[in-house]
N, C-alpha and C positions, 0 to 999 in steps of 0.2 A: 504494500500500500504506500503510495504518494506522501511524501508531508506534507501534515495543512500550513505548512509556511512556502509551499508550493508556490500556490495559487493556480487558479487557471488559467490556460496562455490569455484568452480572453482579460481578466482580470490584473493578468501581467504586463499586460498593454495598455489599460487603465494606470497601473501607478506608474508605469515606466517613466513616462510624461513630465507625470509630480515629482519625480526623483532625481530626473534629470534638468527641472528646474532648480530643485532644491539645491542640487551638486551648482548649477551653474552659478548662484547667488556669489558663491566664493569662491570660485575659480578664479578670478586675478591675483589672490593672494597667492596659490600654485603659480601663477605663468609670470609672474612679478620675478620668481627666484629661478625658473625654470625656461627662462626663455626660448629655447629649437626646443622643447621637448611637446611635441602635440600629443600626445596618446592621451590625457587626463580630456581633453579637448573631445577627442577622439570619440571617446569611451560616453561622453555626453552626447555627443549626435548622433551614434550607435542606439542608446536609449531612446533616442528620438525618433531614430529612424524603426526601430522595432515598435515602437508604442504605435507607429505608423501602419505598422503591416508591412513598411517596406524590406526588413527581412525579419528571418525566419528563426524561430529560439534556437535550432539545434544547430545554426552557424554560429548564433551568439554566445550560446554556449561554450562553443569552443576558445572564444575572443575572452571571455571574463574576464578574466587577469588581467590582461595587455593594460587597461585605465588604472589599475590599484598600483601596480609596477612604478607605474608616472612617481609613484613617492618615495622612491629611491633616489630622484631627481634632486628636492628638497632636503635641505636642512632646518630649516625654521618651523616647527610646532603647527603654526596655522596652514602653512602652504601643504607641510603632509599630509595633517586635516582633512585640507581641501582636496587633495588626489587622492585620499582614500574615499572622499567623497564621490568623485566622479565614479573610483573604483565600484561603491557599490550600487549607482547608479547601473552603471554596467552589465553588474550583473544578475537582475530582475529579470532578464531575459530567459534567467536560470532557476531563478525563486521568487516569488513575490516579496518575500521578508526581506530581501536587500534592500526595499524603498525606506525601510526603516534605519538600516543603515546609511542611505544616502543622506535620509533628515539628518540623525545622529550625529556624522559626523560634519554635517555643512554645519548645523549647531556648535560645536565642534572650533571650529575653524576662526567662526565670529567671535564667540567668546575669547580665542584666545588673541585675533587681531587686534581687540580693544579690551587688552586688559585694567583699565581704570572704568571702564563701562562694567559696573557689579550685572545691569540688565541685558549685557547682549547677546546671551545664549535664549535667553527668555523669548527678549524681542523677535530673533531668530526662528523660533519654537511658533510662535503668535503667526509670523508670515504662513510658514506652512499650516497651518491649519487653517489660516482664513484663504488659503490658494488653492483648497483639497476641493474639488469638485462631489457634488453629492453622490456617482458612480465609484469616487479616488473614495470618499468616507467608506462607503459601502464594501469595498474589497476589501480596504484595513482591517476592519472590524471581523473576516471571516480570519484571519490572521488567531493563530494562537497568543496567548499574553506571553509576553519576556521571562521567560524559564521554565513552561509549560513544555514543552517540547524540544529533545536534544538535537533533533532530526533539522539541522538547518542553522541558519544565523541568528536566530532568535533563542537556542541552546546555550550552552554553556561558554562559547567562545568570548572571543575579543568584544563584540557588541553586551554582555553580560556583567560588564562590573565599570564603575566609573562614571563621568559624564557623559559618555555612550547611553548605558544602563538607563540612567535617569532622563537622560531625553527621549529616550522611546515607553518609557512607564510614563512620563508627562504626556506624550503624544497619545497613548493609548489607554490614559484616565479618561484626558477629553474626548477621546471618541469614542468610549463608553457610556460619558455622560451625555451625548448627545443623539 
């Protein structure tokens, strides 16, 4: 059986969208330090282009990595952030739970670009939910909660402890509340 952090390609085309905005928010912090390196770039209009129909998950699948890689590029906190960001933009084409990722870590990114800003992972947090489309809300929500399931990114891994953690439990408070 599938994991429900799956989603359905349907469904994955839905957040891919919102994920690959989310990543693109703070993508100049990545391409600020990273100058020739497109793949963080990449990895965002790949999201796009899948959330499109334009291709197909089991070629994206195979690409996943190539945008998360981009943070080998960086040295600076935010800009890795931010290409981990794009990374898991990426790769929704493979699981739906990476859009949570993609917020995560664009959250991520801001807070740590403006660290005298105590609000700007928040603020961050606030954009994507008021940019979730009522079809984007609707597929999160089939989404298992953050450590419900080990089967995916929503398990045990790197999105599981830290300000990752807590911005996908804030994301997916509110859209239970709502």
């Amino acid at each position: 059986m599938a994991s429900p952090q799956a989603l359905s390609e349907a469904d994955r085309r839905l957040v891919a969208m919102w994920a690959a905005d989310c990543a693109e928010r703070v993508l100049a912090l990545f391409e600020a330090e990273a100058l020739t390196d497109d793949r963080a770039r990449d990895g965002i209009a790949r999201a796009r282009a899948f959330s499109r129909g334009e291709l197909s998950a089991a070629g994206e699948i195979r690409r996943r990595f190539v945008a998360g890689r981009a943070a080998q590029s960086a040295t600076g906190p935010a800009a890795v952030a931010a290409a981990r960001a794009a990374g898991q933009a990426s790769g929704v084409a493979h699981m739906g739970a990476h859009a949570l990722g993609a917020a995560a870590y664009a959250a991520k990114a801001a807070e740590l670009a403006a660290p005298d800003d105590l609000d700007a992972r928040a603020s961050e947090v606030r954009w994507q939910l008021a940019h979730m489309t009522a079809e984007v809300r609707a597929a999160h929500k089939r989404l298992p909660a953050l450590g419900e399931d080990s089967a995916g990114p929503l398990g045990s891994g790197l999105l599981a402890s830290g300000v990752l953690a807590k911005t996908i439990r804030d994301i997916q408070a509110e859209l239970s509340s709502s």
